[in-house]
N, C-alpha and C positions, 0 to 999 in steps of 0.2 A: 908093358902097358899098351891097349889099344892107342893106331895112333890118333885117333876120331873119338876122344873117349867122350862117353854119358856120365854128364856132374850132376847129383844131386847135392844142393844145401836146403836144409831144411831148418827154420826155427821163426824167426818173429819179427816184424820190419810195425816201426812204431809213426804215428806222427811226432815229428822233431821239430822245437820250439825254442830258438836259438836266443836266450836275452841279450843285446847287446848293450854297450856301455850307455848308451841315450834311452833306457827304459824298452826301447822297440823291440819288439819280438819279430822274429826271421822265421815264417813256417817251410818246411822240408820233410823229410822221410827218413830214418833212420834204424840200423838194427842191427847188430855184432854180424849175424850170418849174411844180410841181406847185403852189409856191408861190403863183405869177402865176394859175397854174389858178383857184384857189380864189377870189384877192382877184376875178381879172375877173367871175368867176360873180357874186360879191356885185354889184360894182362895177356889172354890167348890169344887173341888176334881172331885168326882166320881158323883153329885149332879147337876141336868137340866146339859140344854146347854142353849149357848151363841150365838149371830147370831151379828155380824157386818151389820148395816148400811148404805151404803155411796155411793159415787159413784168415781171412779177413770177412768185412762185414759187406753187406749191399749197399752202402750210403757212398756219399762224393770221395770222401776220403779214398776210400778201397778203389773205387775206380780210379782215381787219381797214380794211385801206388800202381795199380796195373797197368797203366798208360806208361807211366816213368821207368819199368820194367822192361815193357815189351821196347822200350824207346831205346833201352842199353843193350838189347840183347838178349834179354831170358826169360827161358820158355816158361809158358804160363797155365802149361796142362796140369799142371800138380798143387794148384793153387785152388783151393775151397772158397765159395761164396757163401755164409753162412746168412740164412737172412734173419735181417732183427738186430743184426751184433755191430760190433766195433771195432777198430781198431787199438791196442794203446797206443799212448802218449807221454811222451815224457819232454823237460826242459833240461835245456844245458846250461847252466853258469861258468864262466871262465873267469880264473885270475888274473894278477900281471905278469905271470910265468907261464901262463898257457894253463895251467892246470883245471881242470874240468869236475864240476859237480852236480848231481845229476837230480832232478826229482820228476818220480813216475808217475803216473796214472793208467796200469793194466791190468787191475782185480778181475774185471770184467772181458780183458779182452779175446778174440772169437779165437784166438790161436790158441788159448786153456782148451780147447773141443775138437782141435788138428786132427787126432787121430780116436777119439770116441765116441765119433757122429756117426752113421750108418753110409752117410758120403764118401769116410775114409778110407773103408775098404779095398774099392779099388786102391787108393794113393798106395795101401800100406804093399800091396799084392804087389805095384808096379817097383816099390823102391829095390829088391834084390837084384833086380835085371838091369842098375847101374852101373859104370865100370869104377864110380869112386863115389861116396855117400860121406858127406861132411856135417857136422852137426857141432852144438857147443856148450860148455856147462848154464849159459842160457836157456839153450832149450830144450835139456833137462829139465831145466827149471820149473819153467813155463809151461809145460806139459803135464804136470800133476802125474800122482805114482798110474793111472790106467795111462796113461799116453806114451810115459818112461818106459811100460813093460810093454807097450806094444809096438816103441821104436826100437828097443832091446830084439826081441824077438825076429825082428826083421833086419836087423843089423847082421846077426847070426847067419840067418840063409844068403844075404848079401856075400858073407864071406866066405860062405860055403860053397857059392857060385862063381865066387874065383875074385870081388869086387874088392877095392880096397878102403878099407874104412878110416877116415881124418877129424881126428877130434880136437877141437881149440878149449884149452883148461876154460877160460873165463867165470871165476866164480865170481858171483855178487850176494854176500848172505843175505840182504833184505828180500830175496825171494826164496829163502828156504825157511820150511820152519824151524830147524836147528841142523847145527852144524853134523849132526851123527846120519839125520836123514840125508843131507848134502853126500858125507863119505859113503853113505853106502850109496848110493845112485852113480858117483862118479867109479867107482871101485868094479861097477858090476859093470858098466861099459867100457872101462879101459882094458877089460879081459877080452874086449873084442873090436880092439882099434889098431893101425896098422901104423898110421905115423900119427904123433902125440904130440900136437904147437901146445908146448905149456907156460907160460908168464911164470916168472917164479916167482913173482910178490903174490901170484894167487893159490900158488901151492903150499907158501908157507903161512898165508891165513887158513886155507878149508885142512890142511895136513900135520900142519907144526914143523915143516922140514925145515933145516936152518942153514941147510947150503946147496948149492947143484949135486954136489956128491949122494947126496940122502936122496936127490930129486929121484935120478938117475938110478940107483940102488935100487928102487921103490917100484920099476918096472920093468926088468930084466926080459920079460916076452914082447915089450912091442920092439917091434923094428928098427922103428925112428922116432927119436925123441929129439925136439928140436924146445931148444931152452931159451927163450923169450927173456932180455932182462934188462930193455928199456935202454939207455943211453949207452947202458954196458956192451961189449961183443957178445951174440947169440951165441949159445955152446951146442953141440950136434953130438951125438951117440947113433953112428948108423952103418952097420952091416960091421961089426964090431969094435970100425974107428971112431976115433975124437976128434973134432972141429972146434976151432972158436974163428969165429968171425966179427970183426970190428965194428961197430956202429956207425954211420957218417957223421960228423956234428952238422948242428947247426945253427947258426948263430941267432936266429929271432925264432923262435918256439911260438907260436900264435894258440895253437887249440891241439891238443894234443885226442881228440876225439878220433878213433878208428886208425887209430896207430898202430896197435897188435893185428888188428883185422887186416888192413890194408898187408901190414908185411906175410902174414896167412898168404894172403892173395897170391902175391909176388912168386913168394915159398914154391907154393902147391905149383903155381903155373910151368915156372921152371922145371919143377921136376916134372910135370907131367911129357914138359918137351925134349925131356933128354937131359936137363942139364946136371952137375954134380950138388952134392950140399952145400961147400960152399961157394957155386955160382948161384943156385937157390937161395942163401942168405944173403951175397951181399946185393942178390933183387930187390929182396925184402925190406932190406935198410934204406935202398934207392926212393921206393915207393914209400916206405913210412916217412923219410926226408921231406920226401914233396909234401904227405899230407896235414902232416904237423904246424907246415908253415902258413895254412887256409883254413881259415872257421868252417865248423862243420865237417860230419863226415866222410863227404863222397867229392871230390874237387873235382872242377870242371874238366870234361873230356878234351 
C-alpha cells in the first residue's frame, strides 16, 4: 500500500438532532461514512488524506458541514454544491442502556443526485485514481439504482488500477424498497470489494445467515472479511487465517451511535499503517470504547 495513500469515502452526512432527556434537542452533523471520515482523519495522524464524497445543498446547513470538515481535516474537492437542495436529517433517541433509535427526514436529500447530475462527472472520473475507496450499504442505498450503477462501474476501474476497495455491510431496510432489491445491489458490489467490515446482526437481517460460519462461506473472493458483532470478539478471515479478537467492556454504555463506524475507522487506519488484524481490531474496539461512552457520533477531538 502506498505510504501517503488517497482515501475516498463517499456516501451522506445528515443534520443530527440529538433529543435529550429534558425534551432539548442537541443539533450536530451526522452519517455512517462521514462518520468513518472523521475518526480515519484522526486515526492517521500525520498519514494520506481523506477526501469526502457527496453532495449537499447551498443553504447554512451545507456550509456548516463544510466548515466542520475542512475543520477535521478532509478534503473538500469531491464534495457537490447542488443548488436549491438540502441536506437530510435525522433524530436520535436513546434508551437507559444506550440503545439508539433513529427517525429520518432524506426523501429529498441533494446526495439522491451525487452521481446523476452533469456535475458528477468529473467526481465519478477522479474516484479510480484513489489508492482506497470506501463506501456503505448506506450509500447504496441512497444513491437510487442510476447512482448504484455508476459507483459500481467506477469501483471496477478503481480496482483495475491497482486501488483497494472497503465496504461497511450497514444495512437499514427502511431505505430499500425490498429486501431482494437490497441483496441484489449489495451482491453486485461485494464481487468487487477488497476488505468486507460486516455487523453480523446486519447480515442476518438483508441474508438470512444464522452464524459467522454461513457469513464467511458466503464470500470466499474477498480478501478480508472482518465480522463486526458488537460486545462480542470481532472474528477476521484474512489471507487464509482466523482471528477472533475480544471486545473491551464497558461499564456505562451511554449512546451507542457510530460504534461500527468509528471501529471501521480504527480497523482501516491501522492496516493502512502497517499494522496486523489483530492490532487492527483491538484499535477498533479501543475507539468504539471511547465512543459509546459520549452522546452522539463524533466525540470531541
Amino acid at each position: 500500500m502506498n505510504t501517503h495513500p488517497h482515501i475516498a469515502l463517499i456516501g451522506e452526512c445528515m443534520i443530527e438532532l440529538q433529543h435529550r432527556a429534558d425534551g432539548s434537542l442537541h443539533q450536530s452533523f451526522g452519517g455512517d461514512t462521514l462518520n468513518t471520515a472523521v475518526y480515519l482523519r484522526r486515526e492517521l495522524g500525520e498519514v494520506g488524506s481523506v477526501d469526502y464524497v457527496t453532495a449537499l445543498g447551498d443553504d447554512s446547513f451545507s456550509d456548516a458541514m463544510c466548515e466542520h470538515w475542512h475543520a477535521e481535516g478532509l478534503g473538500l474537492g469531491m464534495v457537490q454544491r447542488l443548488p436549491g437542495r438540502l441536506p437530510g436529517l435525522y433524530c436520535i433517541q436513546t434508551d437507559a442502556q444506550g440503545e439508539r433509535k433513529f427517525l429520518y427526514w432524506r426523501n429529498e436529500a441533494a446526495v439522491r443526485d451525487c452521481f446523476t447530475t452533469p456535475a458528477a462527472e468529473p467526481v465519478l472520473a477522479a474516484l479510480p485514481c484513489y489508492d482506497v475507496v470506501y463506501f456503505s450499504g448506506i450509500t447504496l442505498a441512497v444513491l437510487g439504482d442510476i447512482g448504484r450503477e455508476r459507483l459500481l462501474q467506477a469501483l471496477i476501474e478503481a480496482r483495475r488500477r491497482g486501488a483497494k476497495v472497503v465496504f461497511d455491510n450497514n444495512y437499514r431496510p427502511r431505505l430499500w424498497a425490498d429486501v431482494q432489491t437490497a441483496r441484489e445491489a449489495y451482491r453486485r458490489v461485494l464481487a468487487e470489494v477488497d476488505i468486507a467490515l460486516l455487523t453480523e446482526d446486519d447480515e442476518r437481517a438483508l441474508f438470512g445467515y444464522e452464524d459467522s460460519e454461513q457469513v464467511f462461506a458466503a464470500y470466499p473472493s474477498i480478501a478480508e472479511v472482518v465480522l463486526k458483532r458488537g460486545a462480542d470478539a470481532c472474528l477476521i478471515r484474512c489471507a487464509g487465517e482466523r482471528f477472533a479478537v475480544p471486545a473491551l467492556k464497558v461499564e456505562k454504555v451511554v449512546d451507542t451511535t457510530a460504534a461500527g463506524d468509528s471501529f471501521s475507522a480504527a480497523y482501516l487506519a491501522s492496516r493502512l499503517k502497517g499494522g496486523s488484524p489483530q492490532e487492527a481490531a483491538l484499535a477498533g474496539h479501543r475507539l468504539a470504547s471511547r465512543v459509546i461512552q459520549v452522546p452522539g457520533a463524533l466525540i470531541p477531538r
